[in-house]
C-alpha positions in Angstrom: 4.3 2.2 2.8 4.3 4.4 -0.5 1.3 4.0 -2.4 1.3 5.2 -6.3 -1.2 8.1 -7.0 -2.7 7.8 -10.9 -0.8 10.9 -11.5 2.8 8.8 -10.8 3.8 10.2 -7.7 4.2 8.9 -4.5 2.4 9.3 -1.5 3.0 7.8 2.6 0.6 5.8 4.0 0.1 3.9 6.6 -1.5 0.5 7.1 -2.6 -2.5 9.6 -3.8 -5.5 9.1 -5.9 -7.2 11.8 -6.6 -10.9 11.1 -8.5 -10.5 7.2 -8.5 -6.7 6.6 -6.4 -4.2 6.1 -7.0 -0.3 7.1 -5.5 2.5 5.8 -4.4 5.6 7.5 -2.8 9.2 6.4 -0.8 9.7 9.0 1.2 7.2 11.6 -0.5 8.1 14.8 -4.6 8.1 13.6 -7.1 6.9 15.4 -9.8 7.0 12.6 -8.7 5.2 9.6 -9.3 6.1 6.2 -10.5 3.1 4.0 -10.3 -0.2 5.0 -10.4 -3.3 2.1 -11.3 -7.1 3.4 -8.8 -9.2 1.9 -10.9 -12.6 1.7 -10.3 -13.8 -1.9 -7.2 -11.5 -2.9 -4.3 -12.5 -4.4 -0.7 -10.2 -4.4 1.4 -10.4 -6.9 5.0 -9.2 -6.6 5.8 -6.5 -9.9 9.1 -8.2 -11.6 12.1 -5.7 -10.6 12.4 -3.3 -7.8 12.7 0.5 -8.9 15.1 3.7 -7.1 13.2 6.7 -6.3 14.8 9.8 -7.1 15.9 10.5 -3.3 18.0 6.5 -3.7 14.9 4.7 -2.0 14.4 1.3 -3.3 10.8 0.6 -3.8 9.5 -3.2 -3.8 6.4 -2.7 -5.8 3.4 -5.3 -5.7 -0.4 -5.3 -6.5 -3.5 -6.4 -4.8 -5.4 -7.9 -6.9 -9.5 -8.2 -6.0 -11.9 -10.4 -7.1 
């Protein structure tokens, strides 16, 4: 997943979500994970239009938004 840093660019990360929480890792094959959020109470919400990286990726952007 690509995940928006405050200064506008993008960076790869990767996540899993086991039952009510979702962790966070830099890199694909990590054993130790680098945050982790519990989702109990959070609501997504999908952004309105989809957006084309530089490179032609589509990005699907959404937020997570916490209580």
């Amino acid at each position: 997943m690509l995940r928006m840093l405050p200064e506008g660019k993008f960076k790869r990360y990767w996540f899993c979500l086991l039952s009510k929480e979702l962790y966070c890792y830099r890199k694909k094959d990590e054993e130790k994970h680098k945050g982790m959020h519990s989702l109990v109470g959070v609501y997504i919400r999908d952004e309105e239009k989809e957006e084309k990286l530089e490179n032609g990726t589509t990005v699907y952007p959404f937020k997570l938004i916490f209580p």
